[in-house]
C-alpha positions, 0 to 999 in steps of 0.5 A: 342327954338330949337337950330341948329345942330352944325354937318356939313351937308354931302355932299351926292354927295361926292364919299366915295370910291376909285377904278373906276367909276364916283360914289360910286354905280359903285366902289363899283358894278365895273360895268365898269369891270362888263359890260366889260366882255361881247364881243363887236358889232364888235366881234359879230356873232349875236346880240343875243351873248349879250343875250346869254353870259349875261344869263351865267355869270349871271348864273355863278355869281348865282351859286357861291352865291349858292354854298357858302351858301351849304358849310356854311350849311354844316358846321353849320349841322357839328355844329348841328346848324339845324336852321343856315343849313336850312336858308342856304338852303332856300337861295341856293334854291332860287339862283338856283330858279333864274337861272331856272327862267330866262332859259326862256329868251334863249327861244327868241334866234331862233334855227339858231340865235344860230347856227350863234353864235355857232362859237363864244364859240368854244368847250365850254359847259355848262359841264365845267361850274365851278359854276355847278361843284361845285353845284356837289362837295358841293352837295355830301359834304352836303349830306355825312354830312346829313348822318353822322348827322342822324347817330350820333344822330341815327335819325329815318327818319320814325318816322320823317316823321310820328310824328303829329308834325313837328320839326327841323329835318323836317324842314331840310329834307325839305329844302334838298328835295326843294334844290335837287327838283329846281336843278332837275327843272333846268336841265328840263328845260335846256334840254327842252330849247336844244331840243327845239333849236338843236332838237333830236338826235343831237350833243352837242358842246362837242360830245354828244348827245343832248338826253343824257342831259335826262339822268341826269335830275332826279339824285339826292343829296340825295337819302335817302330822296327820298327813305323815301318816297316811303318806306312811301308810302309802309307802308301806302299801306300795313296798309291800305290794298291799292291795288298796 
């Protein structure tokens, strides 16, 4: 014969958590702050300020994910902890995935329904960004860290690159190339998005050409590892006896 449980049942619809909101999900979530922080109806220049604000500090939030998965990357490759690095990696790469992937809502907002709201940000531009700033920082840091790892374990990346076998360093190098590729993918796509609402040959609310945004698109995080690619393809070429 079963006997009943003598522990009290809980009450589920009790609120654990202190702090503001009408249940646990929002203290914990501070969704009252979180749902604040954008401008008001009154405030609005256009509707479409709601849309446009959201897809930035959504992006902003993104970022700062990525960005502490790339610093905890590069300390656990300090470590020689490659396994740890490229989980961090795969990670950071799908936060930046994210916010590539939701450029395509500002594809809704009209190129004169964004100069309406234009006003409202004043001098802003998404080169003050600080979650891209620190994309930049923790970039170069990851990569001056790569390096030095390939050098104290004198690492070969051509030989890497050409065993049948696919071991942890190939791994990592891959992980590095798809992180460096989705933010390549971005600034693609944020530069289509541009020039596709201000047009060519246009001005930036920070006094610079649009077209200039072109220019950064293809920089790169690490450039040996672009490099061992195209060295790939010479020595291929030249064993092969491939015309170029």
């Amino acid at each position: 014969m079963n006997k009943k449980s003598s522990i009290p049942p809980h009450d589920f619809s009790q609120s654990l958590l202190s702090g503001e909101g009408k249940n646990d999900y929002e203290k914990y979530i501070r969704t009252e702050t979180l749902l604040s922080l954008q401008r008001t109806k009154e405030e609005w220049l256009h509707r479409d300020e709601l849309l446009f604000q959201i897809t930035h500090q959504s992006s902003e939030l993104w970022l700062k994910l990525n960005n502490e998965e790339i610093i905890e990357a590069t300390c656990a490759l300090k470590e020689h902890k490659i396994y740890l690095a490229i989980a961090l990696i795969q990670r950071a790469t799908e936060c930046i995935h994210l916010i590539t992937e939701q450029i395509n809502i500002l594809n809704h907002l009209t190129p004169w329904s964004f100069l309406t709201i234009r006003p409202a940000f004043g001098t802003g531009s998404g080169v003050e960004s600080p979650g891209w700033r620190d994309v930049a920082i923790n970039g170069r840091n990851l990569n001056a860290q790569f390096n030095h790892y390939i050098q104290h374990t004198k690492t070969d990346l051509m030989t890497i690159y050409t065993q049948p076998a696919q071991n942890e360093v190939f791994n990592l190098c891959e992980a590095l190339i798809k992180w460096d590729e989705q933010i390549m993918e971005w600034r693609m796509r944020h530069y289509n998005m541009v020039i596709r609402t201000l047009g060519h040959k246009t001005v930036g609310t920070k006094g610079t050409l649009t077209d200039a945004m072109a220019q950064r698109i293809f920089m790169k995080f690490f450039p040996t590892l672009w490099d061992i690619r195209t060295q790939l393809t010479e020595r291929f070429t030249a064993q092969n006896n491939y015309a170029q």
